[in-house]
C-alpha positions in Angstrom: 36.7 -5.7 17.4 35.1 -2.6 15.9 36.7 -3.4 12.8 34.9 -6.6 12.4 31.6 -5.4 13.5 31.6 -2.9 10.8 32.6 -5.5 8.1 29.3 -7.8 9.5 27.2 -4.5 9.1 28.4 -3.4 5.8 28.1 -7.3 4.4 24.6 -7.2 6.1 24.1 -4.1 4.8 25.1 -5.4 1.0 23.5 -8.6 1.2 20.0 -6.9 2.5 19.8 -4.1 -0.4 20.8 -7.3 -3.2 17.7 -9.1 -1.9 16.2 -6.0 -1.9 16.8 -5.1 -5.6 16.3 -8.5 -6.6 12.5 -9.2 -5.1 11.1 -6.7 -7.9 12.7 -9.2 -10.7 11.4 -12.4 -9.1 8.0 -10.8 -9.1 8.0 -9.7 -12.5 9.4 -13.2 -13.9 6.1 -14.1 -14.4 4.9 -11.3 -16.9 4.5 -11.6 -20.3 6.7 -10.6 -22.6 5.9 -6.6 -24.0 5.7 -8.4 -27.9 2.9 -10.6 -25.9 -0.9 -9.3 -25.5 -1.6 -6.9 -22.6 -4.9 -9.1 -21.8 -2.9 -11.9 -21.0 -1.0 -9.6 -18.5 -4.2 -7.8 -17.0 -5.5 -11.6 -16.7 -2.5 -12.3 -14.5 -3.1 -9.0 -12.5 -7.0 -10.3 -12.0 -8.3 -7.4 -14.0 -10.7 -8.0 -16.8 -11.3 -5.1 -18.2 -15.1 -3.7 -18.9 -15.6 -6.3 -22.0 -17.0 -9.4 -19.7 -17.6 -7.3 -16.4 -20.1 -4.5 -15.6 -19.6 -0.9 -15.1 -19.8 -1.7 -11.0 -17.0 -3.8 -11.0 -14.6 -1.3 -12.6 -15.8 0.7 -10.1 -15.0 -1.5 -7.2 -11.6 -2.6 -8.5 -10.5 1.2 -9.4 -11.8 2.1 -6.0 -10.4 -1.0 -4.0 -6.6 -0.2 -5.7 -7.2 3.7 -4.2 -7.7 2.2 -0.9 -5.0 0.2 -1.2 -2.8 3.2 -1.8 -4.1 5.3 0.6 -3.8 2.7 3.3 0.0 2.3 2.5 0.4 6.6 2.4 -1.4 6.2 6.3 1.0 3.4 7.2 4.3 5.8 5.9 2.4 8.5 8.2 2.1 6.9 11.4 5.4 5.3 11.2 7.3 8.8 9.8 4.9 10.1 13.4 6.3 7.6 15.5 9.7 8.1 14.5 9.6 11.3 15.3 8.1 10.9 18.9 10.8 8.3 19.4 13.8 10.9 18.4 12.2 13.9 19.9 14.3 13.6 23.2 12.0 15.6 25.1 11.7 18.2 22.9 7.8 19.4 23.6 7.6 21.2 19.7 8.6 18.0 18.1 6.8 15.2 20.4 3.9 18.2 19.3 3.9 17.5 15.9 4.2 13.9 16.1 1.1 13.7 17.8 -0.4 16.2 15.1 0.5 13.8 12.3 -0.6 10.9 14.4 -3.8 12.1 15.3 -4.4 13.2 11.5 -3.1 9.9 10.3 -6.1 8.0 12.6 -8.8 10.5 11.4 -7.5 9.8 7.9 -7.8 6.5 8.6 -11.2 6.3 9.7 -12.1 8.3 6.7 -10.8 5.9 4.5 -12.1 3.0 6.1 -16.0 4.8 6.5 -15.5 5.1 2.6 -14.3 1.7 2.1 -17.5 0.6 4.2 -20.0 3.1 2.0 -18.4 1.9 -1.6 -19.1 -1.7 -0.7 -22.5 -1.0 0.3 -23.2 0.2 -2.3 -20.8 -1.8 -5.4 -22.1 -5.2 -3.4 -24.9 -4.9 -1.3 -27.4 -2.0 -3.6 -27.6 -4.2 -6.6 -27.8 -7.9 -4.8 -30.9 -6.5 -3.4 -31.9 -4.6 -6.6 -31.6 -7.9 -8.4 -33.2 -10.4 -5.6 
């Protein structure tokens, strides 16, 4: 019976890190080729460049892919946190550093999300009511 349970986990195991290997080349099917213009791929990634848009949008998209970024590093944090409180098995140091990296993952958070707030109100909402 053991036998047959690690066969199941070690085909699940396979057949999870193909699909895992083979996500990134579904997603990239759709780039151009690199002989191909790189405006036709930063049109497919929604980025214009500076040539049609302003100086504010550069801004807001180089800003709003930072964000991004650091949203994903706080997600890795709080999960990396709760694994540890979940393994500590009572161990007061290590349950104690969980909550340390939890508790700096949430400030970080509301950092992040305070700056998000500011750099809209000011890339969106400054120059709509500059302009009228």
């Amino acid at each position: 019976m053991k036998k047959i349970i690690g066969t199941k986990v070690r085909q699940m195991i396979v057949i999870t890190a193909t699909f895992l290997f083979a996500l990134p080349m579904v997603a990239l099917a759709d780039l151009p080729r690199p002989d191909e213009d790189a405006r036709h791929a930063a049109e497919i990634a929604g980025i214009s460049g500076t040539e049609s848009g302003s100086l504010l949008q550069l801004i807001g998209t180089l800003s709003s892919a930072l964000f991004s970024v650091l949203a994903v590093i706080l997600l890795l944090l709080m999960l990396y946190s709760g694994f540890l409180w979940l393994t500590a098995q009572g161990k007061e140091e290590q349950i104690t550093k969980a909550k340390n990296i939890l508790t700096a993952a949430v400030i970080g958070l509301i950092v992040i999300l305070s700056g998000y707030a500011i750099t809209v109100f000011f890339i969106i909402q400054v120059p709509r009511a500059a302009l009228g």
